[in-house]
N, C-alpha and C positions, 0 to 999 in steps of 0.2 A: 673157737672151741676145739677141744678134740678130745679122744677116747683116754680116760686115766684107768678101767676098772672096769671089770667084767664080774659077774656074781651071777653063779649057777643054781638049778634049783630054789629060786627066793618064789615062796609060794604067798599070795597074795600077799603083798608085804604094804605096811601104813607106811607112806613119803612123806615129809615136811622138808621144812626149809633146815631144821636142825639134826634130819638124819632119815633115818631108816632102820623099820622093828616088822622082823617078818619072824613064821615060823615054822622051824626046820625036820628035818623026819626025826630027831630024836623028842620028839614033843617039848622041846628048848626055844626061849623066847629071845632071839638076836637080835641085839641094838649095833647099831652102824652110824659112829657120829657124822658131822661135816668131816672131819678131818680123817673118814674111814677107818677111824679107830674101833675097834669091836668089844663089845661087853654083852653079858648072861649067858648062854648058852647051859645053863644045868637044866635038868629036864624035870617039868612040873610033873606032879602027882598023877594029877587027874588029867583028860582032857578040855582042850581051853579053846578059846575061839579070840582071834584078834579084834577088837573094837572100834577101839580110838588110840592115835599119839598125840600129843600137847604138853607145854610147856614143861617139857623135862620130866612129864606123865604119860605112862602104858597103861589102858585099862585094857581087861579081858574080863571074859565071860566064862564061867564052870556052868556045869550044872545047877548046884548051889548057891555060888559066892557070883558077885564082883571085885575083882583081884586090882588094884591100883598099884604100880609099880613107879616108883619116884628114882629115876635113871642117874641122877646125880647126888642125892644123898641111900640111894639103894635101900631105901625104905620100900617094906610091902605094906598094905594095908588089906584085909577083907570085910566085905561088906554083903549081909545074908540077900539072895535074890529071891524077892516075893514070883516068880513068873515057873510055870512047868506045860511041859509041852509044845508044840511050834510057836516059833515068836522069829522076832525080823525088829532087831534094831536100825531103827529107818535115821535117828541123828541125836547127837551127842554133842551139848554145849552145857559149858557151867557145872552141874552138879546133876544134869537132867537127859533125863532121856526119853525120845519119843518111840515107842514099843509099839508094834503091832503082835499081837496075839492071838495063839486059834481056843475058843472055849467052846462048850456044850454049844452055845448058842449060835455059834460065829465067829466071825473073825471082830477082833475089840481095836481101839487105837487108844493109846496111853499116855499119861506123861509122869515121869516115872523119878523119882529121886533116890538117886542110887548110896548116897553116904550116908542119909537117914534110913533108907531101906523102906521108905512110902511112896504110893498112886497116891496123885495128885487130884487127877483126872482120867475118867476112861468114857469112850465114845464109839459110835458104830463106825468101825476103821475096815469095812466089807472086802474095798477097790483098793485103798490110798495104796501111793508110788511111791513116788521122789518127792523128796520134802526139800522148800527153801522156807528158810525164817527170816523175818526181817522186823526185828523188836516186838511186839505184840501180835504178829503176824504165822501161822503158817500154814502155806502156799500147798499143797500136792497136788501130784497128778494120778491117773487110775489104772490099774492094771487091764480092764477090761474095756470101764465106757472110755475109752481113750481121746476122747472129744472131751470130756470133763476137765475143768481145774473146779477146785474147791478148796479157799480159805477156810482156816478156823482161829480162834482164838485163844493165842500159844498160852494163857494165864489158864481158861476157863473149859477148852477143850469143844467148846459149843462153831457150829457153824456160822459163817458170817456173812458168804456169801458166796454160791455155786455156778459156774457159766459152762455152759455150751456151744464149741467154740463154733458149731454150724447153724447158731443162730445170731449170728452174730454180723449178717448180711455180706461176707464171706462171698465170691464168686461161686456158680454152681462145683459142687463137688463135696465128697465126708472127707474132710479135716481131721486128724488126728495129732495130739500135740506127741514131738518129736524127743523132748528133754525137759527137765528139771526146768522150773521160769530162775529169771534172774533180776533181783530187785536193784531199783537207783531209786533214792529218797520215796515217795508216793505214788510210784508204777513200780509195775510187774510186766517183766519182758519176755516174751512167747513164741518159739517157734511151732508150725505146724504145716503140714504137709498132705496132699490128696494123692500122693502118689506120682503125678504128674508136676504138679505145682505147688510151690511151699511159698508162705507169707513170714513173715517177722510182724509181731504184734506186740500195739504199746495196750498195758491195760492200768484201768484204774487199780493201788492197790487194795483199798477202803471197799471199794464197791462190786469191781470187775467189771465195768467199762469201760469199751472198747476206743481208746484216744484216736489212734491209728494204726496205720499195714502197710507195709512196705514189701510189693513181691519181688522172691527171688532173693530172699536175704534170711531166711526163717533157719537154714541147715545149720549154719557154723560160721556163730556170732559171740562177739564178748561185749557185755556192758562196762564199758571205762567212766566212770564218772558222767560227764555232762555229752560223751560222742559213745557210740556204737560203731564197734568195728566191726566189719562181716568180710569172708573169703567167700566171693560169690561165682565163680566158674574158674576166670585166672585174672580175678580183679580184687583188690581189698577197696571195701567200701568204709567213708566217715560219716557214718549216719545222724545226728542231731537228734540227743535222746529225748528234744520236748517237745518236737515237730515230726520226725520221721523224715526231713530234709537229709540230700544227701550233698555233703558239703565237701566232699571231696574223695576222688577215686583215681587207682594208679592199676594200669595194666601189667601183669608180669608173664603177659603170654609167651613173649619172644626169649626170655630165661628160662620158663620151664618148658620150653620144648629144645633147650641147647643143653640144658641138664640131665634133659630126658627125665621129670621128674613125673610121678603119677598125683593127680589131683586127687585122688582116694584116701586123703590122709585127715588123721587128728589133728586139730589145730589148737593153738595156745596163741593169745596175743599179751606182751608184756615189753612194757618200759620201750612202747614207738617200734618193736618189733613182731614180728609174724613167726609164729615157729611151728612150723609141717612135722608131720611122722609120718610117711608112709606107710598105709596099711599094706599093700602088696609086695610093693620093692624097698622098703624098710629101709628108704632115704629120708636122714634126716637133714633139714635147709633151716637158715635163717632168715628174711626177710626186712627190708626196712621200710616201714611202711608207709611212710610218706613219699618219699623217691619212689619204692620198687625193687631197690640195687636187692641181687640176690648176694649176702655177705657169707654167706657159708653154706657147705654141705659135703654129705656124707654120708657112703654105702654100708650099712653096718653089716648087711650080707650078700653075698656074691647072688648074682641075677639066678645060679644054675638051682639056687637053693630057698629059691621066693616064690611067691604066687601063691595062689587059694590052695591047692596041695601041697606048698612047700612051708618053709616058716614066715611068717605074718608078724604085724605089730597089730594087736585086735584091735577092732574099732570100739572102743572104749574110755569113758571117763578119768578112769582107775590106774590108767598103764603109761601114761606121759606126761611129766610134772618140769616146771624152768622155776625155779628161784635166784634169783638175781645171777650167781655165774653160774651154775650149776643147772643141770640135766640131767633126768633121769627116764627111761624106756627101755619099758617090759616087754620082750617079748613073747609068740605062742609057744616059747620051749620053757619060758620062765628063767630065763635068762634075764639080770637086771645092768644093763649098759649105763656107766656111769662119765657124763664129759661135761668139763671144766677149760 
């Protein structure tokens, strides 16, 4: 890979595989195809907030409306928003949206159908997080009990089943789950952490039973189909997603210390490969993850201008995306580094 494109200023911007739609100080909504071609840039009326990109669709948020933007036939649409005062779009699939909202009473959780402009469902949404869905499923985590996960019932909005992950016979210590879970067919995969020591947890997803735990593998893992990959000190581990067997592991200690790489990094695993972001020294590497071989890398900023005071790639979900050739990393200046 290497650097084709640098973009200044891109303030939280939505990535896909098909582009990039960020937006700019003139209150103007920029699309950035594959092919770094650029379109919109006129400046909305009103103030607007980015949502969602999907298949050749922009949604945003007014005060008012939901604003649907169709990027290739340059169709708008508006759609009146029942919702006033704090709210927190937690996820967006289909024609739906799950809302949390602050009212008189509380904080609500919703699910929200934005082209008809109807609640579906609303429920006591106090904590909820990070939401996964997975068909009639969804998954969050809590803002505060942070030991909690709690399904509900993505049709009906009703709970289904709530676990705590420190009862859960757990080695002594408070557990706190660490990320968003990640589903494969009928489990729910969980990382959690005491501080000291972190587990990786299989769970029922029906019930929230506890399959198994595998320590030392909880931080920064991807569920692939039938294997679990985990970056577990300077090891990639092949976890066995119905057992918690670990079916094979490759050391890369002896490359990243002739790289001088820092293990502080985001990681992505995609198509047999490992791909680091340095949070500190903003090296980004390739990885192969069956061998080991480190196949690439590179310093996007000089040593004199990195570190916790200098500029950063944050430790974040949000800020490092691989789609088949293509890369994308954000960094703390908002600078969007683009290599192919």
């Amino acid at each position: 890979m290497q650097l084709v494109h640098r973009l200044n200023q891109v303030q939280e911007p939505l990535i896909t595989a098909a582009g990039i739609v960020y937006k700019n100080s003139d209150n103007a909504i920029i699309r950035i195809d594959y092919n770094l071609l650029v379109s919109g840039g006129v400046p909305e009326p009103t103030p607007f907030v980015l949502v969602a990109a999907a298949n050749e669709e922009v949604v945003i948020r007014t005060k008012d409306n939901i604003i649907t933007w169709n990027t290739d036939s340059n169709v708008r649409k508006e759609y009146p928003f029942n919702y006033t005062g704090s709210l927190q779009i937690k996820l967006l699939y289909d024609d739906s949206m799950i809302i949390r909202n602050k009212t008189a009473a509380g904080w609500n959780l919703s699910k929200y159908n934005f082209r008809n402009s109807s609640i579906i469902w609303e429920t006591d949404g106090a904590y909820t997080h990070l939401f996964t869905r997975n068909g009639d499923l969804l998954v969050a985590t809590h803002t505060e009990k942070k030991e909690l996960l709690t399904c509900f019932s993505e049709a009906k909005g009703t709970a289904m089943w709530e676990v705590n992950i420190n009862e859960l016979g757990l080695p002594a210590g408070n557990y706190e789950i660490v990320a968003r879970g990640q589903f494969a067919g009928n489990r729910i995969y969980v990382g959690v952490t005491s501080g000291q020591t972190d587990y990786l947890l299989c769970l029922d997803a029906g019930n929230g039973r506890l399959h198994w735990l595998v320590k030392g593998a909880g931080m920064r893992f991807q569920v692939t189909g039938q294997t679990i990959l985990c970056f577990v000190n300077r090891e990639i581990w092949h976890i066995n997603a119905a057992d918690g067997v670990c079916l094979h592991s490759v050391d890369l200690s002896s490359l990243i210390k002739f790289a001088d790489i820092d293990l502080y990094a985001n990681i992505i695993f995609r198509d047999n490969k490992m791909y680091m972001a340095g949070i500190l020294d903003t090296i980004i590497s390739e990885w192969d993850i069956q061998t080991g071989e480190l196949l690439w890398h590179y310093r996007i900023h000089d040593t004199s201008k990195t570190g916790r005071k200098g500029i950063m790639i944050p430790a974040a979900e949000d800020v490092f995306y691989v789609f088949d050739n293509r890369m994308y990393v954000l960094d703390s200046e908002q600078t969007l580094h683009i290599f192919t």
